[in-house]
C-alpha positions in Angstrom: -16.3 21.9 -29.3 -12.9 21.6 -29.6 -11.3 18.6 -31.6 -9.7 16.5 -28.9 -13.2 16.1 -27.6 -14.7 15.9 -30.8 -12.4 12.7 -31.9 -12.6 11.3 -28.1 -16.4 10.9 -28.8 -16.3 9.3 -31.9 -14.1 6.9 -30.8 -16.5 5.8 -28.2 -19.4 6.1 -30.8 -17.5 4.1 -33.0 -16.8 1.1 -30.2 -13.3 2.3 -30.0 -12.3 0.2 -33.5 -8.7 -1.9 -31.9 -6.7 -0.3 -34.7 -7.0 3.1 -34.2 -5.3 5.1 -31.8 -7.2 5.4 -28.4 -7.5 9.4 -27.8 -5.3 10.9 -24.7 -7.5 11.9 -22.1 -8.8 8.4 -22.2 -5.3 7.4 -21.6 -5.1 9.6 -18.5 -8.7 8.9 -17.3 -6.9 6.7 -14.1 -3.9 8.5 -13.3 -3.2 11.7 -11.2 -2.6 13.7 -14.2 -6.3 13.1 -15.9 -6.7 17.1 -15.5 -3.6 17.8 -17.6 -2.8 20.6 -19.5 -3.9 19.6 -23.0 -2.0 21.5 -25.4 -4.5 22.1 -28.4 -2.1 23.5 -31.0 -0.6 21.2 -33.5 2.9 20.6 -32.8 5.7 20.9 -35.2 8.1 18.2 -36.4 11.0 19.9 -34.2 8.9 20.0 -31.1 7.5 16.3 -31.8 10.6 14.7 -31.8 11.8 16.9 -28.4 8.8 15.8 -26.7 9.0 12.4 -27.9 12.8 12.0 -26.3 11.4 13.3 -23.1 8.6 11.2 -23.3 10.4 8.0 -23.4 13.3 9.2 -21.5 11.5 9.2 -18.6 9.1 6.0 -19.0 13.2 4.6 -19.6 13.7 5.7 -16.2 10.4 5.0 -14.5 10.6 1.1 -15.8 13.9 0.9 -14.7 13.1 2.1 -11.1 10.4 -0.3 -10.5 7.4 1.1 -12.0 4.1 -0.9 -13.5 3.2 -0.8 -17.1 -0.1 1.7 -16.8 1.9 4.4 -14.7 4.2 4.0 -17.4 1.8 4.6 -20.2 0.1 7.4 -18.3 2.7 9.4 -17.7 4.4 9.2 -20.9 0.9 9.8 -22.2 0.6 13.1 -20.0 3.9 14.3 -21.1 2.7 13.5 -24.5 -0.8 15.5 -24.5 1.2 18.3 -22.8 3.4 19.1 -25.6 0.5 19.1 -28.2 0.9 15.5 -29.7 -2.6 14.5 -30.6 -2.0 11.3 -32.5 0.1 8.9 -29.8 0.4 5.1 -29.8 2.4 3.6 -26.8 3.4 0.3 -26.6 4.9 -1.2 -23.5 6.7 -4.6 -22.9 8.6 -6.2 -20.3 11.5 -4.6 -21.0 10.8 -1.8 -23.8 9.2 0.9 -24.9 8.0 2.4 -27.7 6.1 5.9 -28.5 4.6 6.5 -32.3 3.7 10.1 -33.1 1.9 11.2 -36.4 2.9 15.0 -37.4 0.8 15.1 -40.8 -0.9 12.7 -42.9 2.6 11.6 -44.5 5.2 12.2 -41.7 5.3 10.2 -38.5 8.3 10.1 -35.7 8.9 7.0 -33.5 11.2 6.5 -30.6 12.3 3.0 -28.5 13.9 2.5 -25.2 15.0 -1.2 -24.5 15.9 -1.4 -20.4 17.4 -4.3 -19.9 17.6 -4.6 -16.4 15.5 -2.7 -13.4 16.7 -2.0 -9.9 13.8 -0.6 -7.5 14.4 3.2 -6.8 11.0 4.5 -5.5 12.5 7.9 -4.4 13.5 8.4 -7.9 10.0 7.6 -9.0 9.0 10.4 -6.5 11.1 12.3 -7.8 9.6 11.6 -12.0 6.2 12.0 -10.7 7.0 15.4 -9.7 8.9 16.3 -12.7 6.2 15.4 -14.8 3.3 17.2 -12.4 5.2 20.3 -13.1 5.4 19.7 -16.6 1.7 19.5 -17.4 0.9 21.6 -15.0 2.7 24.3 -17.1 5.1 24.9 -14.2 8.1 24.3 -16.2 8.9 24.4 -20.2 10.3 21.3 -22.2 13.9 22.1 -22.0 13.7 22.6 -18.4 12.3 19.1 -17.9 15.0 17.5 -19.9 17.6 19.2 -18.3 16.1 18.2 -14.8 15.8 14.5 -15.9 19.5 14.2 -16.6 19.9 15.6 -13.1 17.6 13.1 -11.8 19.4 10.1 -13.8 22.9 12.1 -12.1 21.1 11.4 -8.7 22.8 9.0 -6.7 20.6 6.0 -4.9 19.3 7.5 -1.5 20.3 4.6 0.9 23.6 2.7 0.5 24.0 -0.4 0.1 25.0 -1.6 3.5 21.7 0.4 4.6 19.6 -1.8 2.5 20.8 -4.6 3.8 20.1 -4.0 7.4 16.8 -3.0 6.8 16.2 -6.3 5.0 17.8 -7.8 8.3 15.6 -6.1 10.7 12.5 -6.7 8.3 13.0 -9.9 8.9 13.2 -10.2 12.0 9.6 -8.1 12.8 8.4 -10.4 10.5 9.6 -13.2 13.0 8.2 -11.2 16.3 4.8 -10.4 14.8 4.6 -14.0 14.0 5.2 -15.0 17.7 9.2 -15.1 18.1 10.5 -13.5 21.2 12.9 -11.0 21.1 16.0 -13.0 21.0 15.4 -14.9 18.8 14.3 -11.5 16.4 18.2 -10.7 17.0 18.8 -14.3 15.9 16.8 -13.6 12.4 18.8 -10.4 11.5 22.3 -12.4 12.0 20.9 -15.2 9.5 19.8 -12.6 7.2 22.9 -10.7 7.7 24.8 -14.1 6.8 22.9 -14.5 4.0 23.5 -11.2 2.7 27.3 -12.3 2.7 26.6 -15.2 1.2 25.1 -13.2 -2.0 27.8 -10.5 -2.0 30.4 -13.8 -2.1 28.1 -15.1 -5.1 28.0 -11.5 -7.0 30.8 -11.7 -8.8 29.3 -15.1 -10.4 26.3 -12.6 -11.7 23.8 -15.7 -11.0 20.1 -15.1 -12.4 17.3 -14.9 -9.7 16.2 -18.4 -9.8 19.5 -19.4 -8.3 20.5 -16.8 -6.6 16.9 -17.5 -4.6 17.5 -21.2 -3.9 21.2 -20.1 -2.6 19.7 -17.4 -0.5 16.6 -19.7 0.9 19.1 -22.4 1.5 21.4 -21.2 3.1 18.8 -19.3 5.2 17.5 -22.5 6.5 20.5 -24.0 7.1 21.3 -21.1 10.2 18.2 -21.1 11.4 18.4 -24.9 11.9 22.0 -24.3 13.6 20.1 -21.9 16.1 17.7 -24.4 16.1 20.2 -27.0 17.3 21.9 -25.1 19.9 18.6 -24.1 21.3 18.1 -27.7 21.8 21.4 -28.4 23.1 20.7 -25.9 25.7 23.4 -23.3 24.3 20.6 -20.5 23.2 17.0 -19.8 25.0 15.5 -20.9 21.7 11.8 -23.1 21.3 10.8 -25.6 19.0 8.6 -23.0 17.0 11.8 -20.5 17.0 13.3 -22.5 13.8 9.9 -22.1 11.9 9.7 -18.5 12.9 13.4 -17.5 11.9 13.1 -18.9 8.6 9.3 -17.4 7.6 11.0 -14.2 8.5 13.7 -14.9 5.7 11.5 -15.9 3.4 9.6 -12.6 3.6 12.4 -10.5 2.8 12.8 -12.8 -0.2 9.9 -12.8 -1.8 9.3 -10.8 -5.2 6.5 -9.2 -3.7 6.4 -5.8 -6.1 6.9 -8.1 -9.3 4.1 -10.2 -8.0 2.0 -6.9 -7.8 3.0 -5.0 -10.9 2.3 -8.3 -12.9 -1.3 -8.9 -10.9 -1.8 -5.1 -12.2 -0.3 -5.7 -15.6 -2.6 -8.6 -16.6 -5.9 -6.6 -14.8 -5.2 -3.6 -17.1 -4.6 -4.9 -20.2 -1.0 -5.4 -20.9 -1.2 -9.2 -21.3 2.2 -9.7 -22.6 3.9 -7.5 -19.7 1.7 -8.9 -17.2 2.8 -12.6 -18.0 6.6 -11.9 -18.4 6.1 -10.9 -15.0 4.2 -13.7 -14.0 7.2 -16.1 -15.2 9.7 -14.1 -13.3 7.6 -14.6 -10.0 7.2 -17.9 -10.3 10.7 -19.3 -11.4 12.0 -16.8 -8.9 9.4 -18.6 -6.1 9.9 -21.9 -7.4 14.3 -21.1 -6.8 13.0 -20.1 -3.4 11.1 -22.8 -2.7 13.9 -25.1 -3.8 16.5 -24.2 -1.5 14.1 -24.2 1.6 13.4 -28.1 0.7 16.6 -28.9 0.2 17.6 -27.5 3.1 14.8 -28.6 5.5 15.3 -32.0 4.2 18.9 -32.2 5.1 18.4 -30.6 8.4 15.7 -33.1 9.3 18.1 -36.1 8.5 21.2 -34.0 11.1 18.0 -33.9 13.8 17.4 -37.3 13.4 20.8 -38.2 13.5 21.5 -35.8 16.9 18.6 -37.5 18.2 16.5 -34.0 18.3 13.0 -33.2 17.8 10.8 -30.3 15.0 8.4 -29.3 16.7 4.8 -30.5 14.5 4.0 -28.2 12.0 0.4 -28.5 12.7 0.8 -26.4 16.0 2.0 -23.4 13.7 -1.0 -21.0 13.5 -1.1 -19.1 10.4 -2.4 -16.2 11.7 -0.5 -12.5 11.5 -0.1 -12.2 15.2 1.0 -14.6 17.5 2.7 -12.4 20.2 1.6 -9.3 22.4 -0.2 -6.7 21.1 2.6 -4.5 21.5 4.9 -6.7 19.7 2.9 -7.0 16.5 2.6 -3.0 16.6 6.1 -2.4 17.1 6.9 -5.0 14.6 4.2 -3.8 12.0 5.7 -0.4 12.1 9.7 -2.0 11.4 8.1 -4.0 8.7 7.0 -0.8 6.6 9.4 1.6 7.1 12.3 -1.0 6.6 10.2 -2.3 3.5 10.5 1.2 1.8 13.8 1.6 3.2 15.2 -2.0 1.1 12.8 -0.1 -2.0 14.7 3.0 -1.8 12.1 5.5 -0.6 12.2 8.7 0.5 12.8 9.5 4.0 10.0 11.3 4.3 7.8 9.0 3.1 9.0 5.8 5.5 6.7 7.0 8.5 3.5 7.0 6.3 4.6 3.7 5.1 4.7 2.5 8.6 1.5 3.2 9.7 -0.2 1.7 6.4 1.5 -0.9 7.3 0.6 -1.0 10.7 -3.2 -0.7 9.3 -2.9 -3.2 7.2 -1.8 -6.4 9.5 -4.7 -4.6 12.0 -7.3 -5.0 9.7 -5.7 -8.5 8.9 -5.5 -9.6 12.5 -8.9 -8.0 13.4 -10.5 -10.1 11.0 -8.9 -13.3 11.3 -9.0 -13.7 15.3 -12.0 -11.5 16.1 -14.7 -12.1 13.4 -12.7 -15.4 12.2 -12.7 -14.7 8.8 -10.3 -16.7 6.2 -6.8 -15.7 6.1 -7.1 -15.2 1.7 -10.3 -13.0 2.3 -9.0 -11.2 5.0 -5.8 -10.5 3.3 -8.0 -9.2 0.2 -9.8 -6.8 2.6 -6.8 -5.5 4.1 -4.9 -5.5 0.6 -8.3 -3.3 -0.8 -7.9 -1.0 2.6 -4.2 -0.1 2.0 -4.7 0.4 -1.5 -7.7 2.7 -1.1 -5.9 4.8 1.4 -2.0 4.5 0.3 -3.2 6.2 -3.1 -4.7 8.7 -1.6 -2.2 9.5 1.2 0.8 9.0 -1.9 -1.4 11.7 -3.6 -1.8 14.5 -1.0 2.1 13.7 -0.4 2.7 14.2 -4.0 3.8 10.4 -4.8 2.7 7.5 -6.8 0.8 5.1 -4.7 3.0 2.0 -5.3 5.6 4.1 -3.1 3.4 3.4 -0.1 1.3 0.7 -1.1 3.5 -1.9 -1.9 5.8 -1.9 1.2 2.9 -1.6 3.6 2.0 -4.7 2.0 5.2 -6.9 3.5 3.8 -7.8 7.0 0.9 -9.5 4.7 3.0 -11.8 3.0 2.5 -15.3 3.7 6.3 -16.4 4.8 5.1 -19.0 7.6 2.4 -20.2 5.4 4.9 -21.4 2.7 7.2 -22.6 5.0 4.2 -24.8 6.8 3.7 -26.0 3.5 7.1 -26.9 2.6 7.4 -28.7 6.0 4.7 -30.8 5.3 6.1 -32.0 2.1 9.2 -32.4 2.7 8.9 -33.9 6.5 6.1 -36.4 5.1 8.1 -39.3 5.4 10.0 -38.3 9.0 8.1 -39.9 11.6 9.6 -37.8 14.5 7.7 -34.7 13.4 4.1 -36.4 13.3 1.2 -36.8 11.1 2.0 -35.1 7.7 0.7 -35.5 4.3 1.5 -34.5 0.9 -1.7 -33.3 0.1 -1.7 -31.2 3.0 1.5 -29.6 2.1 -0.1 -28.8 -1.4 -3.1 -27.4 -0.2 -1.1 -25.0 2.3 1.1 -23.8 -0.5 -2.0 -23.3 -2.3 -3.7 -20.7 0.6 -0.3 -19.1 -0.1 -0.6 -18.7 -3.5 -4.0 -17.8 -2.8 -2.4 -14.9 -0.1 -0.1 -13.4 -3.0 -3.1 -13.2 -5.4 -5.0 -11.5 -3.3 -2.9 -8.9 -2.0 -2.2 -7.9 -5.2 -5.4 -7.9 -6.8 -6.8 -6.4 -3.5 -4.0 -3.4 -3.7 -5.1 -3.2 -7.8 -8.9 -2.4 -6.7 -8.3 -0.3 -3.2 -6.3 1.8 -5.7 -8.7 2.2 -8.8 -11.8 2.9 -6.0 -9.3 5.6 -4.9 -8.7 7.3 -8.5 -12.4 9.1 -8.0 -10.9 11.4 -5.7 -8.1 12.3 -7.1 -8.5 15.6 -8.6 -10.2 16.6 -4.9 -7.0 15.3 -3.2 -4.8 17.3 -5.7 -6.5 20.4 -5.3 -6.3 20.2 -1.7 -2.2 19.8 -2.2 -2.0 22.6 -4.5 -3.7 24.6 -2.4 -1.9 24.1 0.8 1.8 24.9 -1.5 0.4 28.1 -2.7 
């Protein structure tokens, strides 16, 4: 028997006592690399500290790309085990991490990373999960790893910027036609977005944290889709009552934090409380800047329709389901939403047609199950969110990716952007007789189903994904086998 596995079962006779180190392959048991090349030689001082700096080299880089705390920990952990370090504690915050090796019974070596600011870069994390697949695979030695991971850092971003920001644009506005818009007023959507995007690159210099730089964005948002909305009812534009609503629930989309809402969901499920709920605050003082700017906003532009003697059109006559247009609509506009999704998270171009049609599987299952078999919009999304994460991992897998490359921008025609803003409408309209019956409590309880939308997309992704992990090692096999 040898003494990996010997220690790995007397931790788990032992109950796994909290203060001893938790053995590798336990580590790895729900990552692609749980089959790993253990290395069972002891490893020298020299060759711990080498495989230490690679180690937390590339968890550096995969936190600062975008990546969750337990892909974190297992690859570092994978790299770890592959060099011959038995004794390994990782720790993982927000924003650092730290790797703790014992060489002896006296000498130990310890190395920290602090990443102070992250920028999502999936292709990159393509890119580290195959560097480190080769690595335990015994396809490549240490020094050729390091060498290809300053490469990698070398690496310029695969999109430019003015790429990303069209993509957001025509996000949007798929968002808008799957929603019901017609196609004008889709083309309307990407020149709001597009304004908006000037807007931030105005503020940039200014370096504003998220909270503001969301209630600029949603602000300003709503304020040009109410000026469409205003020459649509001047008779300058083919625009309808509903077109305002629709414009601005496309915006809101392509500003939600949608992946920190997910990595924290995941964060908190596997353990890492104190990562999970530094995420959790970002979210919600970035959604709570959000929200901000589109009341402000709606409740000046209801005071300017009342003034121009105009009507909103009720917001009880918005219908919260995905798909409010023609069935070829909603699939065309299902397949912009995920390709441009991975596009705005820097993926792979490879990669952007399988992101499309999860994405177009996901807001099927959705709409299938909320206008055929009329089941809740929260425990439909959960469904679909379990669907997409079931099949993104393994797709990601067989296409030698992490599954959050896949997963999380298929996820974007989910979001519930005309939910919040039916919400917000009925708060902040409450008082403005010519839009009809409101309430606040009705407001609050749509915001709610919202927040309830979020939660379960990412907790639904989180399960889809771990259901998945039992076929990993038959999906990598069939990879490996089909490169040979």
């Amino acid at each position: 028997m040898s003494e990996e596995v010997r220690r790995r079962r007397q931790w788990r006779l032992q109950g796994g006592p909290p203060t001893e180190p938790m053995p590798l392959v336990d580590l790895l048991r729900r990552t692609p690399y749980r089959n790993a090349r253990v290395a069972n030689e002891g490893a020298e001082e020299a060759r711990v500290r080498e495989a230490l700096e690679l180690a937390v080299r590339l968890g550096e880089l995969m936190l600062r790309s975008g990546a969750g705390a337990p892909q974190v920990e297992g690859s570092v952990a994978a790299v770890c085990a592959a060099a011959g370090l038995n004794d390994v504690e990782i720790d993982i915050t927000l924003q650092s991490l730290l790797v703790h090796a014992r060489i002896d019974a006296v000498h130990s070596v310890t190395a920290l990373r602090v990443v102070r600011s992250t920028r999502h870069d999936y292709a990159r994390l393509v890119a580290v999960h195959e560097l480190i697949d080769a690595f335990v695979n015994g396809h490549i030695e240490m020094h050729e790893a390091a060498e290809q991971l300053r490469d990698l850092k070398r690496t310029p971003r695969i999109w430019p910027d003015w790429a990303v920001t069209v993509a957001t644009a025509m996000l949007a506005a798929a968002v808008a036609v799957m929603i019901g818009a017609s196609l004008f007023t889709g083309l309307l959507t990407v020149l709001v977005v597009l304004g908006v995007s000037a807007v931030e690159r105005a503020i940039g210099p200014m370096r504003l944290p998220d909270f503001y730089s969301n209630a600029v964005s949603a602000f300003v948002a709503t304020l040009l889709a109410w000026v469409a909305y205003a020459a649509g009812a001047m008779g300058w534009v083919p625009l309808g009552g509903k077109d305002f609503a629709f414009i601005v629930a496309g915006g809101i989309v392509a500003l939600l934090p949608g992946r920190t809402m997910a990595s924290a969901v995941e964060d908190v499920i596997s353990g890492y409380a104190v990562t999970g709920a530094g995420r959790l605050l970002a979210v919600i003082v970035s959604l709570t800047g959000l929200i901000i700017g589109i009341a402000v906003a709606l409740g000046l532009t209801i005071r300017f329709t009342d003034a121009l003697d105009l009507s909103f059109v009720s917001p009880s006559v918005l219908d919260l389901r995905t798909s409010q247009s023609e069935w070829w609509a909603a699939v065309i506009g299902s397949l912009i939403v995920g390709s441009c999704g991975a596009v705005t998270m820097q993926s792979r171009r490879g990669l952007l047609l399988p992101t499309a049609l999860l994405s177009l599987a996901g807001t099927g299952v959705f709409a299938a199950l909320t206008r055929t078999a009329e089941v809740g919009s929260v425990t439909a999304t959960g469904i679909a969110a379990v669907s997409l994460g079931l099949v993104g991992r393994l797709v990601a897998l067989r296409l030698g990716a992490p599954a959050m490359v896949v997963v999380v921008p298929a996820t974007f025609g989910l979001l519930p952007g005309l939910t919040i803003f039916r919400g917000l409408y009925e708060l902040v309209g409450e008082s403005a007789s010519s839009i009809g019956s409101l309430s606040f409590q009705a407001g609050v309880a749509t915001l709610l189903g919202a927040a309830g939308v979020l939660l379960a997309i990412a907790t639904g992704t989180t399960l889809g994904e771990i259901i998945a992990s039992h076929w990993d090692s038959r999906v990598g096999r069939a990879r490996r086998r089909v490169r040979v």
